[in-house]
C-alpha positions in Angstrom: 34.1 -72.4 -29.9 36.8 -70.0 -27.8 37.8 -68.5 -31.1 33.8 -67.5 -31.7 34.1 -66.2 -28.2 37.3 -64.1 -28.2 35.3 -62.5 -31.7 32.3 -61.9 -29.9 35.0 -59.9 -27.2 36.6 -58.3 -30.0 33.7 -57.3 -31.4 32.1 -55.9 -29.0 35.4 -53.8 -27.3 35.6 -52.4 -31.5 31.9 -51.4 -31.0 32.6 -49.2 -27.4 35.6 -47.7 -28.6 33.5 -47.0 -32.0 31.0 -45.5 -29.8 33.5 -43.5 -27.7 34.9 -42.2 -30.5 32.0 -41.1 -32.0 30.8 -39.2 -29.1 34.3 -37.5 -29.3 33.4 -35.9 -32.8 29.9 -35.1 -31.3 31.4 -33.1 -28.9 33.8 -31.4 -30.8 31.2 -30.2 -33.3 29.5 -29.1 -31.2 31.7 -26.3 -29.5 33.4 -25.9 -33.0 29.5 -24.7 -34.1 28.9 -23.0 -31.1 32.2 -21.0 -31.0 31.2 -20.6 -35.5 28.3 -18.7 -34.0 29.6 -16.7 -31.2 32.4 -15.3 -33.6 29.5 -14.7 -36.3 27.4 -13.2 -34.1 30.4 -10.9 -32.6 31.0 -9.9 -36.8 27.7 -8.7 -36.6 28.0 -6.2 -33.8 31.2 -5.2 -35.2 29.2 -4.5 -38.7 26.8 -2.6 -36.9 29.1 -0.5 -35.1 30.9 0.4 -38.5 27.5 1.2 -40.2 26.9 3.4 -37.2 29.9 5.4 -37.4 29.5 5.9 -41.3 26.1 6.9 -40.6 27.3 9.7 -38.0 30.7 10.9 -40.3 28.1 11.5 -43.3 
């Protein structure tokens, strides 16, 4: 019976560090994607500044 009980224990620390780790990698995807877009989003402008420039030398 104190063996089913320490598993029950074990179990359930696994599951909240599971849990803690998982929000970890939630996190972190989530600035990783927003910092993907802000540095697409700043290629952009930089396109558009370029086009504008080409447009203005021709």
């Amino acid at each position: 019976m104190t063996t089913q009980v320490k598993q029950q224990g074990v179990n359930k620390d696994m599951q909240e560090e599971m849990v803690g780790v998982l929000t970890a990698i939630s996190i972190v995807s989530k600035r990783l994607a927003n910092r993907l877009s802000q540095l697409d989003e700043q290629n952009e402008r930089k396109g558009e500044k370029v086009n504008e420039q080409n447009k203005t030398r021709s």
